[in-house]
C-alpha positions as CSV (number, residue, x, y, z in Angstrom):
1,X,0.0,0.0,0.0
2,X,1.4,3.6,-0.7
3,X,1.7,6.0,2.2
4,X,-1.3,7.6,3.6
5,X,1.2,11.3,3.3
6,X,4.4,11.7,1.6
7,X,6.8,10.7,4.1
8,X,10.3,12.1,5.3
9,X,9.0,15.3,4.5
10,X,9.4,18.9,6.0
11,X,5.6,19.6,8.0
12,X,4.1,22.7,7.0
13,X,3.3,23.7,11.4
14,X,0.4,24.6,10.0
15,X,-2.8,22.7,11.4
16,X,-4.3,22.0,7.9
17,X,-1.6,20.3,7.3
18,X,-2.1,17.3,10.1
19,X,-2.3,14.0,8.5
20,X,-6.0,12.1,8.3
21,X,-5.1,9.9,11.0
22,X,-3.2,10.8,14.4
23,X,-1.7,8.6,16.9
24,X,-2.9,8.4,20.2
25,X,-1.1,8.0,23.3
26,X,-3.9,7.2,25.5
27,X,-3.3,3.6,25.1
28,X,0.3,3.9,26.0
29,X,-1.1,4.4,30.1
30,X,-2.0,1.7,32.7
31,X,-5.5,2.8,32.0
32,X,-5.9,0.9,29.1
33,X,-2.5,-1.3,29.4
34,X,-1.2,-3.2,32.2
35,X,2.3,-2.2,31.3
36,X,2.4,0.5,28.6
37,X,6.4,0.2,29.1
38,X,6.1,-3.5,27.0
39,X,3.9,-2.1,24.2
40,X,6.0,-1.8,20.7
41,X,5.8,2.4,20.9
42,X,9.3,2.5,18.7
43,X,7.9,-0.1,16.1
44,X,4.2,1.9,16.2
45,X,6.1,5.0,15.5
46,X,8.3,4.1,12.4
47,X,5.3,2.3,11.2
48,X,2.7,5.6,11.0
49,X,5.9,7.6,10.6
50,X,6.4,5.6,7.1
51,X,3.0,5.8,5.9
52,X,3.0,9.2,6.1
53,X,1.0,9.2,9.6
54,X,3.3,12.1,11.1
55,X,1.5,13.4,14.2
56,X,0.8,12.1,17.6
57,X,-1.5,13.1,20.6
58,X,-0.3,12.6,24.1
59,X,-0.7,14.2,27.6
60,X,0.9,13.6,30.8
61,X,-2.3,12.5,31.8
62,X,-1.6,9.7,30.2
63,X,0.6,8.1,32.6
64,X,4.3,7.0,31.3
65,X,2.3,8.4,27.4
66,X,4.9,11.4,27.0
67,X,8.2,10.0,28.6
68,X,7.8,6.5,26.2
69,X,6.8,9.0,22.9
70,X,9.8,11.0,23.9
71,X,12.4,8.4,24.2
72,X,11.2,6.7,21.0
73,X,11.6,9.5,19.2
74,X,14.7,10.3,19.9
75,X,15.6,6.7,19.1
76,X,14.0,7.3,15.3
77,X,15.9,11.1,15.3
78,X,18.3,10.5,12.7
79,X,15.1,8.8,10.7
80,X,12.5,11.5,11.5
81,X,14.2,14.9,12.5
82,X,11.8,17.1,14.7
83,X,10.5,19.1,11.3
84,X,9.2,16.1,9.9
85,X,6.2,15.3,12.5
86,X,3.7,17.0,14.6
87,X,3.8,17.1,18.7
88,X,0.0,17.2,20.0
89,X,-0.2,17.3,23.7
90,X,-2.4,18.5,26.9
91,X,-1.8,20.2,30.2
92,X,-4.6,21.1,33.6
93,X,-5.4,17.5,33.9
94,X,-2.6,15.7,36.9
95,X,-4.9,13.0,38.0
96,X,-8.5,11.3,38.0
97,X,-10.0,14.4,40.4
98,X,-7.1,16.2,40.1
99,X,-7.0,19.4,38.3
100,X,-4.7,22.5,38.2
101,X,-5.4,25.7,35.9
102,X,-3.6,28.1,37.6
103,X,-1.1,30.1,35.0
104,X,1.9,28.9,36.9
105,X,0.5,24.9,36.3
106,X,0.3,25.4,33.0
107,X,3.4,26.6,32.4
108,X,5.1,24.1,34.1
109,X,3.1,21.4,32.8
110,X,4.0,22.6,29.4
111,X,8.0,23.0,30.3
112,X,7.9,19.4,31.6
113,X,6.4,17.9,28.4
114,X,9.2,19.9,26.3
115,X,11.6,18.2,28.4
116,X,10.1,14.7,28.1
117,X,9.0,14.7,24.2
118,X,12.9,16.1,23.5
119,X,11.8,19.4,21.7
120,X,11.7,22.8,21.8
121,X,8.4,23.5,20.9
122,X,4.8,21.7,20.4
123,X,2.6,22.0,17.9
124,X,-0.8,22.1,19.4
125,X,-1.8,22.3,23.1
126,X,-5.0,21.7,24.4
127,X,-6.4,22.2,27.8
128,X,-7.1,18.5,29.0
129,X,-10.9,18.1,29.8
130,X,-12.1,21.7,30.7
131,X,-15.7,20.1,31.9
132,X,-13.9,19.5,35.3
133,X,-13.0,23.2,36.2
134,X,-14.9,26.5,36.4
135,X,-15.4,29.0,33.6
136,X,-13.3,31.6,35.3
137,X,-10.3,29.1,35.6
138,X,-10.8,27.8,32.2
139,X,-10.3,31.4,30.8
140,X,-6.9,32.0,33.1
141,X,-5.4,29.0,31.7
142,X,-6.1,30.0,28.0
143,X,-4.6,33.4,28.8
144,X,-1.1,31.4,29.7
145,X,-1.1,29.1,26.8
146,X,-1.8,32.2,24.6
147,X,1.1,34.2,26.3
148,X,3.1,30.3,25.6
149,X,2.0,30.7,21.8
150,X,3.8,34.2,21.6
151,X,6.7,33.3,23.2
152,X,7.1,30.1,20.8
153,X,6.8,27.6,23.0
154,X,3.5,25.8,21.3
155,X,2.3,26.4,18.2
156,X,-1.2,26.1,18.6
157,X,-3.4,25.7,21.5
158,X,-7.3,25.2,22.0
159,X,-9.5,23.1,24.1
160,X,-10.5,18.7,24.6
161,X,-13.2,17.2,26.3
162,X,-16.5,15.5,26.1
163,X,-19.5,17.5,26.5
164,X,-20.0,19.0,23.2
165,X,-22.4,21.9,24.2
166,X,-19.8,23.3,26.8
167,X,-16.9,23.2,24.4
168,X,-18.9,25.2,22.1
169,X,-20.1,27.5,24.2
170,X,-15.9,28.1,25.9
171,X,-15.0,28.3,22.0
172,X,-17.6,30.9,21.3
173,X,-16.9,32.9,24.5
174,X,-13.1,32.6,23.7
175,X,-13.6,34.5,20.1
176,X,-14.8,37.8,21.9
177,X,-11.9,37.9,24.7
178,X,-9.1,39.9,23.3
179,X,-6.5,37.9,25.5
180,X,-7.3,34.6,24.4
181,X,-8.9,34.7,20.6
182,X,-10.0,32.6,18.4
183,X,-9.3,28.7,19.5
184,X,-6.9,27.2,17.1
185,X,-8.4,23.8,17.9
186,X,-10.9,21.7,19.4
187,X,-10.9,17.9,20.6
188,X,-13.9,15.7,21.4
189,X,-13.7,12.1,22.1
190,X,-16.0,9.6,21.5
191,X,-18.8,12.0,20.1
192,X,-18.4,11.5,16.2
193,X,-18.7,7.7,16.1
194,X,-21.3,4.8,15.0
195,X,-23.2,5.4,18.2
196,X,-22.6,8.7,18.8
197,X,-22.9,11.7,17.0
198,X,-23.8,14.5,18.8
199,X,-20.2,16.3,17.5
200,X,-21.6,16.4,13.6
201,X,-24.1,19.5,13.9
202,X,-21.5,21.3,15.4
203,X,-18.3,21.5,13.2
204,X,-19.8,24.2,11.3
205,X,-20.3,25.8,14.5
206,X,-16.9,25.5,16.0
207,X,-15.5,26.3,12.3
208,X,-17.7,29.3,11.3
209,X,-19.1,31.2,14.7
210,X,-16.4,30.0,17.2
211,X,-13.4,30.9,14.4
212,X,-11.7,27.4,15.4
213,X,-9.7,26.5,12.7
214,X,-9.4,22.7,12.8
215,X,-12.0,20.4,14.8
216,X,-10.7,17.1,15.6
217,X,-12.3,14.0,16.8
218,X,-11.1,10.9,19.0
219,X,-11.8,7.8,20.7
220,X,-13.9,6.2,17.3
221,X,-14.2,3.0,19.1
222,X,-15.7,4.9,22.0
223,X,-13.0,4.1,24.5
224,X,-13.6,0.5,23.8
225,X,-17.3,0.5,24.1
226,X,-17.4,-0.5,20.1
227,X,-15.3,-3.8,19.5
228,X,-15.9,-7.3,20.1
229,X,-13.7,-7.5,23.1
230,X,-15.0,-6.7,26.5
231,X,-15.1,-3.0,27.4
232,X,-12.7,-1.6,29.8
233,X,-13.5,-1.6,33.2
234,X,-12.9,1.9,33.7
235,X,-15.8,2.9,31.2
236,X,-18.2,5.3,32.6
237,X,-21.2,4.6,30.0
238,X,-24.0,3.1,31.8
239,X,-24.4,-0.7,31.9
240,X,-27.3,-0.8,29.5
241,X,-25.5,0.9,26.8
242,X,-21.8,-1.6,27.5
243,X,-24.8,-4.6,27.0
244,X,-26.5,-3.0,23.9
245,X,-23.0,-2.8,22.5
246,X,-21.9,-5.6,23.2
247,X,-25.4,-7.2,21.4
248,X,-24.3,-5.2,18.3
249,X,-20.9,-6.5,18.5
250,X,-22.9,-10.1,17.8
251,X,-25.0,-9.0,15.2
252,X,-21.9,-7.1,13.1
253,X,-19.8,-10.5,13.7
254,X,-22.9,-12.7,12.3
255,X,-22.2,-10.4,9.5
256,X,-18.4,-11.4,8.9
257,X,-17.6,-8.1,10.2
258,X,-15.6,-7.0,13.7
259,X,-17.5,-4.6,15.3
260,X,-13.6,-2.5,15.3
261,X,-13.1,-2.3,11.8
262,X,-17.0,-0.6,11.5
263,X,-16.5,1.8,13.4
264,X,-12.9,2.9,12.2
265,X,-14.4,2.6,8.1
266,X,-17.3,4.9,9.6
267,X,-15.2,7.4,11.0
268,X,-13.0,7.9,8.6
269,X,-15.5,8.0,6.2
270,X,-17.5,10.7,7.7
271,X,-15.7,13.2,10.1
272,X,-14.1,15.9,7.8
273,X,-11.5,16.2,9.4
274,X,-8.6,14.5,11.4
275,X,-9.0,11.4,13.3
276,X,-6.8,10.8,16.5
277,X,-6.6,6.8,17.0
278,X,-5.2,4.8,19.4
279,X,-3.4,1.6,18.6
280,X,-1.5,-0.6,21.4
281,X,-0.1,-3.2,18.7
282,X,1.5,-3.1,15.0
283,X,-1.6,-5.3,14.4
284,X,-3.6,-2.5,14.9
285,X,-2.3,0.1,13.6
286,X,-2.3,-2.1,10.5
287,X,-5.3,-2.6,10.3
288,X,-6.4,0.8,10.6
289,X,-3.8,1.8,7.9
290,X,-6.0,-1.0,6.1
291,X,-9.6,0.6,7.0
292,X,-7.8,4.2,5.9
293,X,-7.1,3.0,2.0
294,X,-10.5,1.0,2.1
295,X,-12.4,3.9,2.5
296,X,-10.0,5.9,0.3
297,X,-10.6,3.7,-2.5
298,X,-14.5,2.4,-1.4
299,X,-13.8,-1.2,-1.9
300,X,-16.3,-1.7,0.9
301,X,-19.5,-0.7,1.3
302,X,-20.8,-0.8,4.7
303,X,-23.8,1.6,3.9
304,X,-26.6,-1.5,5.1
305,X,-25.0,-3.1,7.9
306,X,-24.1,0.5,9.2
307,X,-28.3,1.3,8.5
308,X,-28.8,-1.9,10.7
309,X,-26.2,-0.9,13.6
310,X,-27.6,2.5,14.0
311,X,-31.2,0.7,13.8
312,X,-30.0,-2.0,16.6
313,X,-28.6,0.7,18.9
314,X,-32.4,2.6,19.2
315,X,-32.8,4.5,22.1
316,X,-28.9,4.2,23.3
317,X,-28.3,6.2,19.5
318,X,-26.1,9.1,21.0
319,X,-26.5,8.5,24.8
320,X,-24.1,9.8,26.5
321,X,-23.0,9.3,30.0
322,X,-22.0,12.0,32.4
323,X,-18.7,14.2,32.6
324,X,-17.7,17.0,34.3
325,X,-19.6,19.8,36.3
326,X,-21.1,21.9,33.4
């Protein structure tokens, strides 16, 4: 298969210029891994790197995420110099119920992930989860990453979480503050996927009254809610909807088809924009290279079994389970 991107090629720093498909470092964290320090990071790396895949999305949220990202890359250095890949990474979030948007936080946060990715600057920031804290703090924090953005630090900085309508509504409010402006970017996980959708009616939003300039999307399997295998523990989605899923698991698997692959075709297929994905194995990241080009080149059609998903799912169709204060 040909690259995704060209590879070994100088990146633009310009966020329309982030590859389809980004690599997540969520998986590379005891949340999802028992020991994210065995998983093939390196071999992940040069993998994407060599299909053109040349961004990744991290926090140090993520448990051991940034430091394993970090030392690979300096491993694949003479391969990938720093101009030939994007950095994506978060700050504010430090533990489960742990939060800190105080100016001085952020800055430190960001100084920390500098030193553990092995660069001098990041590409895109985003405040991690901003449904946890209060408006006022929200705002503060912004302010710091915006005075980060003018001294070079990051790039790019913006906003993730899960509720939609808050985002929005932060985005929106951010436009009209003179100290902040305009979000350069906005992530929401696990809201643009075959069960969930409740991000589509609001890209134009983000894009054309907000003044975001990229909208991103991740978590496609829904944090593990849309696969064959059992859903992680952790999962916060209510028990009826981890049943229903796993029924339509059974009913895409009488159909020759893993639940997984569905739900990465659909994705890519229909968010306009980048998709940030989270592989633990080569296996997978294959595959999803796989799903990429068979979407690319429609050599499946998945239009009636994804008709008969949506149809299965009925009233869990874009439920969503709660998060945050707002």
């Amino acid at each position: 298969m040909a690259p995704i991107t060209t590879p070994h090629r100088k990146v633009t720093g310009q966020l329309d210029d982030l590859p389809p498909l980004l690599i997540g470092g969520a998986v590379f964290n005891q949340q999802f891994n028992d020991n994210p320090e065995q998983l093939p990071v390196e071999q992940i790396l040069r993998i994407a790197f060599d299909n053109g895949l040349n961004a990744i999305d991290t926090s140090p949220y993520y448990g051991p995420s940034e430091i394993l990202l970090g030392d690979c890359l300096k491993k694949l250095h003479d391969e990938y110099p720093r101009d030939e890949y994007y950095i994506v990474t978060k700050c504010g979030r430090i533990q489960l119920d742990e939060f800190d948007y105080s100016p001085a936080w952020i800055r430190k946060s960001i100084e920390r992930s500098l030193e553990r990715l092995g660069t001098t600057y990041l590409d895109l920031v985003y405040l991690h989860d901003i449904e946890f804290v209060d408006e006022a703090g929200i705002l503060e924090a912004l302010k710091e990453l915006k005075r980060l953005k003018q001294e070079g630090l990051i790039h790019h900085f913006g906003i993730s979480g899960y509720p939609v309508d808050f985002l929005y509504e932060i985005a929106l409010k951010c436009s009209t503050i003179e100290e902040i402006g305009p979000l350069d970017a906005v992530l929401s996980y696990s809201n643009f996927n075959l069960q969930n959708e409740r991000l589509r009616p609001y890209i134009d939003k983000f894009l054309n009254e907000c003044k975001v300039q990229k909208v991103l999307c991740a978590s496609i399997l829904s944090m593990s809610l849309l696969r064959s295998a059992p859903t992680h523990a952790f999962h916060p989605a209510s028990q009826e909807l981890k049943d229903k899923c796993q029924q339509v698991a059974e009913l895409t698997s009488s159909r020759g088809v893993e639940l997984a692959d569905l739900a990465t075709r659909y994705a890519i297929r229909e968010f306009p924009g980048p998709v940030v994905l989270g592989v633990s194995t080569v296996e997978e990241l294959q595959d999803a290279i796989v799903s990429y080009w068979n979407v690319i080149n429609s050599s499946v059609n998945d239009d009636q079994l994804v008709k008969e998903v949506k149809g299965a799912f009925g009233s869990h169709l874009n439920e969503v389970w709660p998060s945050g204060k707002h």
